[in-house]
N, CA and C atoms of all chains as a GROMACS GRO file, in nm:
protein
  588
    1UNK      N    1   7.440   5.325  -0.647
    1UNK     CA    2   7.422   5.468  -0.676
    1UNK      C    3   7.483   5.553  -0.565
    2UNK      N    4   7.492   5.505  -0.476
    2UNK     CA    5   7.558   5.566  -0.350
    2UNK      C    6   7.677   5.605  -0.320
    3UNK      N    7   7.717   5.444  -0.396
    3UNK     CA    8   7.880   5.479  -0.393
    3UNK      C    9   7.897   5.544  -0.508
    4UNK      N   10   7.847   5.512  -0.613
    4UNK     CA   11   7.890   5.675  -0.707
    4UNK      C   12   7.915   5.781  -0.663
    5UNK      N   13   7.798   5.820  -0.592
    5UNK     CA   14   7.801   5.979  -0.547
    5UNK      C   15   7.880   5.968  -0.453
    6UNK      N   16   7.924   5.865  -0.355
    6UNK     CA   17   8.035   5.874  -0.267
    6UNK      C   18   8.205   5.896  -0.305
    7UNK      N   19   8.202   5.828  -0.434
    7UNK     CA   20   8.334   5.831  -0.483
    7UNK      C   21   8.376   5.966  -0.554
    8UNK      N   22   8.247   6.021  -0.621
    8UNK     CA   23   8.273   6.132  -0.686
    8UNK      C   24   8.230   6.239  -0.587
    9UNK      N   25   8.180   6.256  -0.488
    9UNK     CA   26   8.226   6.361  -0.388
    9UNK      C   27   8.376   6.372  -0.306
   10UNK      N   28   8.399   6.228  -0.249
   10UNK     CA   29   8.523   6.234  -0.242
   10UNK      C   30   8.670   6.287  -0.369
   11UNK      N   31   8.642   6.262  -0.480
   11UNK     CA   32   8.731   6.291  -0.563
   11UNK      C   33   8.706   6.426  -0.601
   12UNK      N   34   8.629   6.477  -0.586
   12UNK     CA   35   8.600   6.668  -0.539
   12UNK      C   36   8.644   6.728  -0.479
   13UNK      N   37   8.635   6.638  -0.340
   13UNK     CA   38   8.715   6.757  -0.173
   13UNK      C   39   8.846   6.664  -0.258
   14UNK      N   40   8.912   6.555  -0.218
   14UNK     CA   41   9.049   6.570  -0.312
   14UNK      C   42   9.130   6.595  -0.374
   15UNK      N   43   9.039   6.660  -0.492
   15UNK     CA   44   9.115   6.770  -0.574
   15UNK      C   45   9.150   6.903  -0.525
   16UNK      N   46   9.031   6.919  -0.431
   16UNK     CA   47   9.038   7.056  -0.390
   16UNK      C   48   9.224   7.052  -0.253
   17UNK      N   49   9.177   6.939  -0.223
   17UNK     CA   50   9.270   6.939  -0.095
   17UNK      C   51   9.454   6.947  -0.157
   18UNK      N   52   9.441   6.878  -0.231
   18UNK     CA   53   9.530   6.829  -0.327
   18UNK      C   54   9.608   6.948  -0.407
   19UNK      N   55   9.506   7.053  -0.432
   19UNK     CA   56   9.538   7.202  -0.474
   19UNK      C   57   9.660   7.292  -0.414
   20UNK      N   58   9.635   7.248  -0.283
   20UNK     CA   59   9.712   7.301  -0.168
   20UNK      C   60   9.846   7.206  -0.120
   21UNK      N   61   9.832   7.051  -0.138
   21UNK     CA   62   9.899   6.958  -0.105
   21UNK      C   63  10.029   6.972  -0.211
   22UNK      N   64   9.979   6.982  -0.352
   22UNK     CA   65  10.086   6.934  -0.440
   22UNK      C   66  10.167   7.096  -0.462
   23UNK      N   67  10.138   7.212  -0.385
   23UNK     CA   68  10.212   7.315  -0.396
   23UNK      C   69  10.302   7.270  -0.276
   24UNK      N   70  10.248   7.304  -0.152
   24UNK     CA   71  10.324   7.256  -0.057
   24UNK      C   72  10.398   7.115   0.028
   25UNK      N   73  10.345   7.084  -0.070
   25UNK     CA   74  10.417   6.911   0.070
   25UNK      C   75  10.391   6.810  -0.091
   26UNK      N   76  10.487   6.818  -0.183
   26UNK     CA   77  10.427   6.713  -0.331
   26UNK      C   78  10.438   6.589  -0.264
   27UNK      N   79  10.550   6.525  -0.186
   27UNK     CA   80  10.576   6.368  -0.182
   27UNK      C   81  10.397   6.317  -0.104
   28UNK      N   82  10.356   6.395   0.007
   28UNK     CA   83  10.262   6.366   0.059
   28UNK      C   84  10.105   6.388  -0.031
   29UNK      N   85  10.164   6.510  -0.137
   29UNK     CA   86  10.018   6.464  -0.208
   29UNK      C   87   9.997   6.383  -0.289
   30UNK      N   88  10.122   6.300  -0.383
   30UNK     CA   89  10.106   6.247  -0.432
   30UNK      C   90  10.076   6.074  -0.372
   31UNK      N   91  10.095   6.095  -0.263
   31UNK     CA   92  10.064   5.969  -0.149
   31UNK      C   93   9.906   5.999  -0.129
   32UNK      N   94   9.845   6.065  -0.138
   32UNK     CA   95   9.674   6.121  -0.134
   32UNK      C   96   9.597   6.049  -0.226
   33UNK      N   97   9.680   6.113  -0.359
   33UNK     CA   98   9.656   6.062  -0.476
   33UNK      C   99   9.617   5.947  -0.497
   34UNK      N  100   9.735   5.898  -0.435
   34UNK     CA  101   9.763   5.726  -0.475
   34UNK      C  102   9.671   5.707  -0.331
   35UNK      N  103   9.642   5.714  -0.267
   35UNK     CA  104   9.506   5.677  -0.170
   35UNK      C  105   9.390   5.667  -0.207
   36UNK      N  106   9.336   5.811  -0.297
   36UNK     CA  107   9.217   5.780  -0.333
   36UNK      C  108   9.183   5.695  -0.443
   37UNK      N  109   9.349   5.678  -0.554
   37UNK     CA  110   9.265   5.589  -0.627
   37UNK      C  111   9.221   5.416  -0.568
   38UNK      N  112   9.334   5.391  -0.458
   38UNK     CA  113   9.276   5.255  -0.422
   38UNK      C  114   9.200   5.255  -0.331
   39UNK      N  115   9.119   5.365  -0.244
   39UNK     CA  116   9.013   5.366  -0.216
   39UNK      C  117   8.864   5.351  -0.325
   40UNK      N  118   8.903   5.457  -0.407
   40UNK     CA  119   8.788   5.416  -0.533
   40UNK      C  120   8.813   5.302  -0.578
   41UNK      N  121   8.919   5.195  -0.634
   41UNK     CA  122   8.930   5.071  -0.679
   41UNK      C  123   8.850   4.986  -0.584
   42UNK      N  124   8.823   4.962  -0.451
   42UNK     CA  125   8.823   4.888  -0.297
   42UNK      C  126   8.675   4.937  -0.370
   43UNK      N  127   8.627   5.049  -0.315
   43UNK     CA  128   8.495   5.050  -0.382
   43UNK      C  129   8.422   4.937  -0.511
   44UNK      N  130   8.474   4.971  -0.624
   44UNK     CA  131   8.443   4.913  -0.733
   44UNK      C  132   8.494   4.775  -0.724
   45UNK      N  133   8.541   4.711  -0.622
   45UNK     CA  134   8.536   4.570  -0.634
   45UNK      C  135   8.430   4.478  -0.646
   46UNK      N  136   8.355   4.572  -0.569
   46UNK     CA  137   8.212   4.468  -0.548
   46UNK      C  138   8.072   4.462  -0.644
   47UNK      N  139   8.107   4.573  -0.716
   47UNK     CA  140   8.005   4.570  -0.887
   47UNK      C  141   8.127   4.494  -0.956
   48UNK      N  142   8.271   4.486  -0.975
   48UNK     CA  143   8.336   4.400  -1.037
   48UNK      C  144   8.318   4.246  -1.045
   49UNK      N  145   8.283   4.224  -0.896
   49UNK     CA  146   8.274   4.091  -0.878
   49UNK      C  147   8.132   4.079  -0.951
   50UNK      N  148   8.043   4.131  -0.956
   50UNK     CA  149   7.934   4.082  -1.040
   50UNK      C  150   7.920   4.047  -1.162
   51UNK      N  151   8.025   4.195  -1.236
   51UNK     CA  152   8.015   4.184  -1.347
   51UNK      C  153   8.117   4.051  -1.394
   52UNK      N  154   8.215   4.019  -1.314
   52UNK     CA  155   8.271   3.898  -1.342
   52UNK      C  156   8.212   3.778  -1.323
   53UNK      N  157   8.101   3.753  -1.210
   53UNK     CA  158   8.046   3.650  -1.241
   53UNK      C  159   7.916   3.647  -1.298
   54UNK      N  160   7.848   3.761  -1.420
   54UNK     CA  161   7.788   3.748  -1.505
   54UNK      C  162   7.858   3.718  -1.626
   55UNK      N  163   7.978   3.729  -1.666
   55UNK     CA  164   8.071   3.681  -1.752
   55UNK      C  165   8.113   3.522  -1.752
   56UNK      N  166   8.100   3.490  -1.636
   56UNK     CA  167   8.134   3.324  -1.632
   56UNK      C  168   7.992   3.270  -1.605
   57UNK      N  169   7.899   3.290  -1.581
   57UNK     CA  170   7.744   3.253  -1.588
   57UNK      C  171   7.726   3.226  -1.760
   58UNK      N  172   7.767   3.355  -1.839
   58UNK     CA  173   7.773   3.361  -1.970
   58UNK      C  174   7.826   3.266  -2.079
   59UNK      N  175   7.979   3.276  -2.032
   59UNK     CA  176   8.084   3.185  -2.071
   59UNK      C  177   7.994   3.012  -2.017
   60UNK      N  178   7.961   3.002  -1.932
   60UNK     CA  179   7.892   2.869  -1.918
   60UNK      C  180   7.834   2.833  -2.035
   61UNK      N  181   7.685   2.924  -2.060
   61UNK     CA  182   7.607   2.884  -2.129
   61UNK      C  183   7.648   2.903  -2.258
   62UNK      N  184   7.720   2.922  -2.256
   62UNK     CA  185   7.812   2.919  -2.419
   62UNK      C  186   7.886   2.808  -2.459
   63UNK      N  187   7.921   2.701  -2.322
   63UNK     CA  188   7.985   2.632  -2.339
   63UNK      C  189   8.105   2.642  -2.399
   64UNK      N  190   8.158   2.764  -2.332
   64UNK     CA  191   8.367   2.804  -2.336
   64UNK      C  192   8.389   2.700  -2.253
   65UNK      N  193   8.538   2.641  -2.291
   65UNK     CA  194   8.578   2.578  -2.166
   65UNK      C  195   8.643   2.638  -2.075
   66UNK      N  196   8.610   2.593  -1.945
   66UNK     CA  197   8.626   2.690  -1.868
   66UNK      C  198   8.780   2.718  -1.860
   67UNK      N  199   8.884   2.627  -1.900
   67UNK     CA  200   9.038   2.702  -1.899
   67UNK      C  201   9.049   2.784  -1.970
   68UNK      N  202   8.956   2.838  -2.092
   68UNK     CA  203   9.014   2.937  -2.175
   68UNK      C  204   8.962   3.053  -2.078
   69UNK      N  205   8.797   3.009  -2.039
   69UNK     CA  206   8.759   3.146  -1.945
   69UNK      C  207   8.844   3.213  -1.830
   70UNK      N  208   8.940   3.114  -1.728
   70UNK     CA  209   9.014   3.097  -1.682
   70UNK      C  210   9.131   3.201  -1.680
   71UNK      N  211   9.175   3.147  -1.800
   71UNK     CA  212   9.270   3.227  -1.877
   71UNK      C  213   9.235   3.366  -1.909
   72UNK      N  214   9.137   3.400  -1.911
   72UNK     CA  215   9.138   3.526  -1.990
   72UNK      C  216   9.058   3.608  -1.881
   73UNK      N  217   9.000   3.552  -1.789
   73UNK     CA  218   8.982   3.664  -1.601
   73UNK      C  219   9.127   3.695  -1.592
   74UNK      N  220   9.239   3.611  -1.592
   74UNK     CA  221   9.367   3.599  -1.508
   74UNK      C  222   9.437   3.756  -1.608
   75UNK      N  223   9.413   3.701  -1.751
   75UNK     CA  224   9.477   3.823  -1.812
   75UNK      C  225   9.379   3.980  -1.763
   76UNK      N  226   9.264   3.988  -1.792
   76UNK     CA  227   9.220   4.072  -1.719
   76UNK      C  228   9.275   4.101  -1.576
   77UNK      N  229   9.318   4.012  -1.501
   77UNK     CA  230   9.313   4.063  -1.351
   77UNK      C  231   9.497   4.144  -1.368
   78UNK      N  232   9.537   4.074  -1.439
   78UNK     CA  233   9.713   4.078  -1.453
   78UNK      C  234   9.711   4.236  -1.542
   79UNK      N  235   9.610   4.252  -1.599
   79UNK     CA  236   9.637   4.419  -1.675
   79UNK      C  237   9.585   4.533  -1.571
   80UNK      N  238   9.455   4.489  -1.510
   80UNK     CA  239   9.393   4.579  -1.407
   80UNK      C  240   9.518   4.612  -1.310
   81UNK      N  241   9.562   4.536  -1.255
   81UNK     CA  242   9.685   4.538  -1.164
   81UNK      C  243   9.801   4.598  -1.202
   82UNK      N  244   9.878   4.565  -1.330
   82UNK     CA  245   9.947   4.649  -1.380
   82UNK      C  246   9.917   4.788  -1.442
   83UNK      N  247   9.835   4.833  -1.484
   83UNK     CA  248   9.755   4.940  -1.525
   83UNK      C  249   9.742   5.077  -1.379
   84UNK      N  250   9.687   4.937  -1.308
   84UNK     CA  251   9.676   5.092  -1.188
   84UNK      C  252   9.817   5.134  -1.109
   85UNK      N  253   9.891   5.031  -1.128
   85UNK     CA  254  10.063   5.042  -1.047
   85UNK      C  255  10.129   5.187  -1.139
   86UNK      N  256  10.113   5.161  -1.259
   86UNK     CA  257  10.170   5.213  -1.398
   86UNK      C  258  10.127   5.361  -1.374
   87UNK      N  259   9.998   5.345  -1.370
   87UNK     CA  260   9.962   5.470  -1.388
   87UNK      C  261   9.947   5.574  -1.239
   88UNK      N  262   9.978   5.496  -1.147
   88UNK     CA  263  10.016   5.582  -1.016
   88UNK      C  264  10.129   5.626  -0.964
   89UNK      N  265  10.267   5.565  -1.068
   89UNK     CA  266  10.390   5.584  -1.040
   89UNK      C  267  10.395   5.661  -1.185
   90UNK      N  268  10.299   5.682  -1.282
   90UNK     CA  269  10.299   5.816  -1.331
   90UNK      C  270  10.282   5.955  -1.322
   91UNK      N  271  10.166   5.849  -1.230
   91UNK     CA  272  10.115   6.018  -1.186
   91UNK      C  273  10.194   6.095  -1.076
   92UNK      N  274  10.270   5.992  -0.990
   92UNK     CA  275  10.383   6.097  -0.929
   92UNK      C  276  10.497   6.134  -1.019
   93UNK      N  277  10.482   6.122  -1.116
   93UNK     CA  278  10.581   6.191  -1.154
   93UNK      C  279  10.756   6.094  -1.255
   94UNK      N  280  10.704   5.984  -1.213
   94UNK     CA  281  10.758   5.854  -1.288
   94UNK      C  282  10.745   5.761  -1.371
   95UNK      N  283  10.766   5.851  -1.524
   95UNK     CA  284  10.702   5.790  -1.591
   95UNK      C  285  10.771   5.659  -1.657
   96UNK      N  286  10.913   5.668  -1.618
   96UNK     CA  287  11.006   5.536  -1.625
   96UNK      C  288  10.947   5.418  -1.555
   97UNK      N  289  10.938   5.448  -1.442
   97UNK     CA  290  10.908   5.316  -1.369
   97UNK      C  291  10.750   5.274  -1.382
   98UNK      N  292  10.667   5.353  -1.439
   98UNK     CA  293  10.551   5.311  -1.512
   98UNK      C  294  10.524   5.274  -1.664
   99UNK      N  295  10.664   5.267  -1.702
   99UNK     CA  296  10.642   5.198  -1.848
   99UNK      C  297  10.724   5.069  -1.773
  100UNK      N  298  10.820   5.055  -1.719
  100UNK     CA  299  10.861   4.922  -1.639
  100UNK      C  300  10.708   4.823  -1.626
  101UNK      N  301  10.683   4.888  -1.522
  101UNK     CA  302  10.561   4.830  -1.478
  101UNK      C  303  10.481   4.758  -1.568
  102UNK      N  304  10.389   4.847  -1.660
  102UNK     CA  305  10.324   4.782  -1.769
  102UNK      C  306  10.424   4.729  -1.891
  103UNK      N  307  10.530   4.719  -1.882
  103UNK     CA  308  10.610   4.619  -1.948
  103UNK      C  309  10.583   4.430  -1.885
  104UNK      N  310  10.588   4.481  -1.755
  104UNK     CA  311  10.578   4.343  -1.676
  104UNK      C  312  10.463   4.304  -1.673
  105UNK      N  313  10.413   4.380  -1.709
  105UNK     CA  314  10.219   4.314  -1.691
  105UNK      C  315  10.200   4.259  -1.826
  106UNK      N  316  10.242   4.290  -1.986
  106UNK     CA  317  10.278   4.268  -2.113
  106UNK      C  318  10.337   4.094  -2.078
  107UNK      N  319  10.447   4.079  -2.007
  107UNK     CA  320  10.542   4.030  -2.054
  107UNK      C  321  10.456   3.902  -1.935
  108UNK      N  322  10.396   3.903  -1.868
  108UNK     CA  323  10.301   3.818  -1.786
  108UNK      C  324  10.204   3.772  -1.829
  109UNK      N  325  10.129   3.850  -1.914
  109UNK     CA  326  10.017   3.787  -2.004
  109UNK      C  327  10.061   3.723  -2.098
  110UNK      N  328  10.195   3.734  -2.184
  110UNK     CA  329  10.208   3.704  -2.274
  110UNK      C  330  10.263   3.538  -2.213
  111UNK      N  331  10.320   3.531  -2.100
  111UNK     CA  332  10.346   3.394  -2.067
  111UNK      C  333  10.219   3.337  -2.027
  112UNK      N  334  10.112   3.402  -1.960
  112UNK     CA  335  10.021   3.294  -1.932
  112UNK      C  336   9.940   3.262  -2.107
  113UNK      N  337   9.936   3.329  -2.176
  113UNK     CA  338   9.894   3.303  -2.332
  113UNK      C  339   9.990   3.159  -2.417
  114UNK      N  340  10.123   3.134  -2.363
  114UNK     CA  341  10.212   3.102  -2.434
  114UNK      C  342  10.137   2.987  -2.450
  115UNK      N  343  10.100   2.879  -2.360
  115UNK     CA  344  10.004   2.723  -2.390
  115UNK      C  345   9.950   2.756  -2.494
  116UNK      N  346   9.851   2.880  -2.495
  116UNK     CA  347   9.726   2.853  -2.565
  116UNK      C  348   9.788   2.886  -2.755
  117UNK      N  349   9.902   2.959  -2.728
  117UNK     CA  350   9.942   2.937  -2.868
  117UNK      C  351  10.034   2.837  -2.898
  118UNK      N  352  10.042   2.807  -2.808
  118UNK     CA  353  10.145   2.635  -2.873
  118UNK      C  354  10.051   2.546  -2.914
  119UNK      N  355   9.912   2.588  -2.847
  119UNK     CA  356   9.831   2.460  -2.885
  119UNK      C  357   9.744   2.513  -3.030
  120UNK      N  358   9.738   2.616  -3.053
  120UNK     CA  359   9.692   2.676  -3.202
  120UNK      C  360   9.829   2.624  -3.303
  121UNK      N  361   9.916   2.638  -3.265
  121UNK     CA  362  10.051   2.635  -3.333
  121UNK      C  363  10.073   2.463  -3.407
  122UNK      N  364  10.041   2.378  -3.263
  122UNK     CA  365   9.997   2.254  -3.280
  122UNK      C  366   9.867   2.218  -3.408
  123UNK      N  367   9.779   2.244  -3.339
  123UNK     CA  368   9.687   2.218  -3.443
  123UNK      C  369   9.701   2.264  -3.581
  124UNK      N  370   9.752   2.396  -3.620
  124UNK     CA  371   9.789   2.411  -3.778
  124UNK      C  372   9.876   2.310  -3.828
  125UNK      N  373   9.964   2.283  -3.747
  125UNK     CA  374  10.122   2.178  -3.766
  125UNK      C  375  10.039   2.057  -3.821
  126UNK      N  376   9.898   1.977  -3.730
  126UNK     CA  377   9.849   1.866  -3.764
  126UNK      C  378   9.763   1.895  -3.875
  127UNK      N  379   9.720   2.000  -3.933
  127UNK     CA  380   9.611   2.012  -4.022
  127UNK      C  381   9.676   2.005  -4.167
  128UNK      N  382   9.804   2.030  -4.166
  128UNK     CA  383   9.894   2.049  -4.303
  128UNK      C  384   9.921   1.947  -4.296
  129UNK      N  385   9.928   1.867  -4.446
  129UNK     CA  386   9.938   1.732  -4.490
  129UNK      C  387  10.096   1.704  -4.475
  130UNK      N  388  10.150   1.577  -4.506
  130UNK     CA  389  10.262   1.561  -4.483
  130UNK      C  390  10.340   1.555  -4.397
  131UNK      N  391   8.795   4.966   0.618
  131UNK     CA  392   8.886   5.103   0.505
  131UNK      C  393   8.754   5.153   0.430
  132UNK      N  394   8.738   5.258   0.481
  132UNK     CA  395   8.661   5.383   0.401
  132UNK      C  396   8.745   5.481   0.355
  133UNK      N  397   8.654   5.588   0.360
  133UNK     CA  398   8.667   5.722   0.295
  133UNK      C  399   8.764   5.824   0.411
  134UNK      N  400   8.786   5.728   0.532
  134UNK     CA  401   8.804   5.857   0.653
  134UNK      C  402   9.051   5.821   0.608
  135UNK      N  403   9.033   5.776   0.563
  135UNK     CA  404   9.158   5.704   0.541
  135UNK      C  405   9.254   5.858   0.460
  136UNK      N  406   9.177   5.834   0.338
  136UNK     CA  407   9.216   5.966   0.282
  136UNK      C  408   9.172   6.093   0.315
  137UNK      N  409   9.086   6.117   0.427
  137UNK     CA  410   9.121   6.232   0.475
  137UNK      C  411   9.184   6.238   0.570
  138UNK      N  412   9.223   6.124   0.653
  138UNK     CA  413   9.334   6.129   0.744
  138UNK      C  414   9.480   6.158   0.693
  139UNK      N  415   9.517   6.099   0.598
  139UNK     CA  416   9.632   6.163   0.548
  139UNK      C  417   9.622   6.286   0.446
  140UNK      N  418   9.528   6.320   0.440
  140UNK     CA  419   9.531   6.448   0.368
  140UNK      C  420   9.540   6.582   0.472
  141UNK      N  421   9.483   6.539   0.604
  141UNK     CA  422   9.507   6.601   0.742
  141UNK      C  423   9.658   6.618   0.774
  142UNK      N  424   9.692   6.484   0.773
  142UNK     CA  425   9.858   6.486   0.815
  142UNK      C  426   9.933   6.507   0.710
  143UNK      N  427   9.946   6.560   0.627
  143UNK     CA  428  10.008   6.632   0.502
  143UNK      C  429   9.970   6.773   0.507
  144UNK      N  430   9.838   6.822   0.529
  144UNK     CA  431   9.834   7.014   0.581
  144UNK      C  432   9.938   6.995   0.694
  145UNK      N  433   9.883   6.918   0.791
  145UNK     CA  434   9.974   6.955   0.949
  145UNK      C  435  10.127   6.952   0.919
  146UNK      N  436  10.194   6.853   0.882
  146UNK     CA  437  10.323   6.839   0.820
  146UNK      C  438  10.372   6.943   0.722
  147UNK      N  439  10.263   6.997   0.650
  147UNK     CA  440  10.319   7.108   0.545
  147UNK      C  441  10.326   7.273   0.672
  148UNK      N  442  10.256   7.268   0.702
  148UNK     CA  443  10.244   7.413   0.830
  148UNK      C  444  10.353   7.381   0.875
  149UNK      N  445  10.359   7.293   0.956
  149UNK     CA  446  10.505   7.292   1.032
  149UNK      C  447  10.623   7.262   0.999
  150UNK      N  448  10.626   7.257   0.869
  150UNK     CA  449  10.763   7.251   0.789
  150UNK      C  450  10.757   7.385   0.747
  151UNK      N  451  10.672   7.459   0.770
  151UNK     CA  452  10.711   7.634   0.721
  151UNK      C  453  10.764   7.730   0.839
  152UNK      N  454  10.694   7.631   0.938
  152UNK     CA  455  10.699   7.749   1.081
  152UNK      C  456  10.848   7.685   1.102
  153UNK      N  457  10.903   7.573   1.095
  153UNK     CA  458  11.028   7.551   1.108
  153UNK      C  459  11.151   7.579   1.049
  154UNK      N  460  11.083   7.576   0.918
  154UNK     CA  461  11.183   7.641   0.818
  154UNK      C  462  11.206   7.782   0.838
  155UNK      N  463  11.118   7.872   0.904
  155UNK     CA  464  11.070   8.063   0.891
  155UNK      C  465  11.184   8.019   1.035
  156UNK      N  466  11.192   7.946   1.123
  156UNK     CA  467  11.264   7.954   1.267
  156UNK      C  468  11.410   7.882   1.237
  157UNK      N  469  11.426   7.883   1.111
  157UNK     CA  470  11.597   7.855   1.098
  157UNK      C  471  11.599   7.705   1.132
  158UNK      N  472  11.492   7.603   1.141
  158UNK     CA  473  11.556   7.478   1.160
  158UNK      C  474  11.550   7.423   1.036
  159UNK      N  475  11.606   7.415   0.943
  159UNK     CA  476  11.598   7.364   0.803
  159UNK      C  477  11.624   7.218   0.820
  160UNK      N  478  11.687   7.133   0.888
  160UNK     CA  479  11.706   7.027   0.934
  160UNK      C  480  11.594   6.911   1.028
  161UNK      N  481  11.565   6.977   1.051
  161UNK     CA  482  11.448   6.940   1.099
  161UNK      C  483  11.289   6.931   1.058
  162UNK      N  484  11.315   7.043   0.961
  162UNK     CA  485  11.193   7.059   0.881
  162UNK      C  486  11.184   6.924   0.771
  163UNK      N  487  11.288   6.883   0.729
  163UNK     CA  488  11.356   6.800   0.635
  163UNK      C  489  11.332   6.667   0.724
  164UNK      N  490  11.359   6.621   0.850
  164UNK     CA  491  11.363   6.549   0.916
  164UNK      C  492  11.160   6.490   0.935
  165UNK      N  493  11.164   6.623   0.948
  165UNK     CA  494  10.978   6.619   0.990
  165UNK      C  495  10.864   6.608   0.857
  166UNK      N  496  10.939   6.610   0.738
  166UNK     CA  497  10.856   6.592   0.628
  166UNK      C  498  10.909   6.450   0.572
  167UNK      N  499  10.996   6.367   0.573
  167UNK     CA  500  11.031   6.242   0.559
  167UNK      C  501  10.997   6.179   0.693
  168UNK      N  502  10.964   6.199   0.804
  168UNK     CA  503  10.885   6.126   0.925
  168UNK      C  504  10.735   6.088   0.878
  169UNK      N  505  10.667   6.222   0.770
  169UNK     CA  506  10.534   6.222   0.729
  169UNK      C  507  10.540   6.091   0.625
  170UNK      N  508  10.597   6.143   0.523
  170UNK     CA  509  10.621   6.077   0.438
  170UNK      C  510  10.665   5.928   0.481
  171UNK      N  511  10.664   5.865   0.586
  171UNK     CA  512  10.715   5.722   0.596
  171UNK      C  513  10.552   5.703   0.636
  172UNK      N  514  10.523   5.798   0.732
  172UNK     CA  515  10.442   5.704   0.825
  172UNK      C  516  10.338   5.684   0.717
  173UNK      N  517  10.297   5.798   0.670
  173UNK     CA  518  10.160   5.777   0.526
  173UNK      C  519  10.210   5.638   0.451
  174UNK      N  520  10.307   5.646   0.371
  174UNK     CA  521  10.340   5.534   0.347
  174UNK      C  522  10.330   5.393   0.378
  175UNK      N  523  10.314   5.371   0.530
  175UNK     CA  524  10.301   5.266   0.610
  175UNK      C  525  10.125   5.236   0.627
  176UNK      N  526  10.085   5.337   0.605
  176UNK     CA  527   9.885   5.309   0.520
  176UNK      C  528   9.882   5.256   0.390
  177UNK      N  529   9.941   5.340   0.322
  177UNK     CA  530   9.899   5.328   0.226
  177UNK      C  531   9.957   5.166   0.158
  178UNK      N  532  10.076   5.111   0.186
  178UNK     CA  533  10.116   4.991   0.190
  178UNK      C  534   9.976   4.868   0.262
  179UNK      N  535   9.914   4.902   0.369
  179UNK     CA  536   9.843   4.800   0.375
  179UNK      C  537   9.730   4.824   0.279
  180UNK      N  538   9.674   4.936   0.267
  180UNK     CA  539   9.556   4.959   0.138
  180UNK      C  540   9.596   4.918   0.015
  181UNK      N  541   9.724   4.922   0.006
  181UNK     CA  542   9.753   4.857  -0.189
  181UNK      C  543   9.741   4.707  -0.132
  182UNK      N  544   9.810   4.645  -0.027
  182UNK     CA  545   9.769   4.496  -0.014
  182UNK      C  546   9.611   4.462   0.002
  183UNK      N  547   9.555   4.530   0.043
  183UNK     CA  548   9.424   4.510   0.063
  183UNK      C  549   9.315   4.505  -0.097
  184UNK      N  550   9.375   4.567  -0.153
  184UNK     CA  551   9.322   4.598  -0.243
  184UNK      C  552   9.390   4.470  -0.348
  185UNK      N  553   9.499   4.454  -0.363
  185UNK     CA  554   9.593   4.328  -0.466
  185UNK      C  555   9.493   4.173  -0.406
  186UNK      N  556   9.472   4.206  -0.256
  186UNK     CA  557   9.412   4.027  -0.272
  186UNK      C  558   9.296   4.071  -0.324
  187UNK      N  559   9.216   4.178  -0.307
  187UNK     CA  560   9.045   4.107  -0.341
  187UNK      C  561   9.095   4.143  -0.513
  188UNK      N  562   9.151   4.195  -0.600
  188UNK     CA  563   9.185   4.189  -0.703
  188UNK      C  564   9.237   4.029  -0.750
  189UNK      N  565   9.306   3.978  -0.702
  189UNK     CA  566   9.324   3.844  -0.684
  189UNK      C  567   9.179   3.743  -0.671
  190UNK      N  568   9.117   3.783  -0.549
  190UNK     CA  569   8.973   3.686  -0.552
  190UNK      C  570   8.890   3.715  -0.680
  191UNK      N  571   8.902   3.843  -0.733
  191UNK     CA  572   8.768   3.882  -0.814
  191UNK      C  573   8.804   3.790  -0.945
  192UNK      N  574   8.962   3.805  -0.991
  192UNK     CA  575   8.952   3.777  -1.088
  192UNK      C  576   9.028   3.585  -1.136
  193UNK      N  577   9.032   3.536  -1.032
  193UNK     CA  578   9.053   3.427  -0.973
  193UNK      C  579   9.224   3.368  -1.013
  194UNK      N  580   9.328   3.445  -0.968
  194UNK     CA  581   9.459   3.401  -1.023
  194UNK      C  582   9.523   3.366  -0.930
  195UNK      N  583   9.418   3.253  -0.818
  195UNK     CA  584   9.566   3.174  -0.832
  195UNK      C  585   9.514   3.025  -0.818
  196UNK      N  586   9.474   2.981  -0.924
  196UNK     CA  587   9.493   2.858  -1.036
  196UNK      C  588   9.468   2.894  -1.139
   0.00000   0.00000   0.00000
């Protein structure tokens, strides 16, 4: 609860500071910008990590195997990562090199996915007679 | 890495913006130019270790690399 109110006071005086920054000095406010959001991310790591390992506590007792669980933190971690790159080289003002970006984060998941559909791909192949 | 991070460069971005006016109002246009890409590196050179800082525990949380 603390860091709530810590993150969202900070992102208050920020804006406010920022008011003044992105009239006069843009390259440096948009360097602010991009500060506070990976200061707030650095924050939220550590309720992340929980909520990720109440997800694999979960996935246990469900009896997923754990490579699919595996697989699908990694795609989560591979969009979080591309997502915040994307959208901070938008927010300065680049919105080219933030569709780049989340192109590569697309085109990364889709290779770590590629096994798991060869092996769906497989199994239909063996289920059809002949 | 706290909170004092981004107000340190939000400090050195007023200071850098003032004195790129008082330089610019005194005819050094060259310098003013010189002294706002000096800002602009050094912030940069934070904010580069805070995105690394931030990519590994993104890395630990969500466990990629096996």
């Amino acid at each position: 609860m603390t860091d709530l109110a810590r993150i969202v006071g900070l992102g208050i005086v920020v804006s406010v500071l920022l008011t003044f920054l992105r009239k006069e000095m843009s390259s440096i406010g948009a360097q602010v910008s991009i500060a506070f959001v990976v200061i707030a991310l650095l924050f939220l790591i550590e309720p992340l990590q929980q909520v990720m390992d109440t997800f694999v506590t979960l996935s246990e007792r469900a009896q997923v195997r754990g490579v699919y669980m595996a697989l699908v933190l990694k795609a989560v971690g591979i969009a979080y990562i591309a997502s915040i790159g994307a959208e901070l080289s938008r927010d300065a003002g680049e919105s080219a090199i933030g569709s780049a970006v989340e192109l590569a984060g697309k085109v990364f998941i889709f290779l770590l996915a590629v096994p798991v559909i060869a092996a769906i791909l497989d199994a239909l192949v063996g289920l059809l007679p002949g | 890495m706290d909170i004092t991070m981004v107000y340190r460069i939000a400090g050195l971005g007023i200071i850098v913006a003032i004195l790129n006016i008082v330089l610019a109002q005194a005819g050094r246009q060259e310098q003013a130019q010189m002294l706002s890409l000096a800002g602009v590196v050094i912030v940069l050179v934070w904010l580069v270790q805070m995105i690394a800082d931030l990519f590994s525990d993104v890395e630990t949380v969500f466990k990629l690399w096996y």
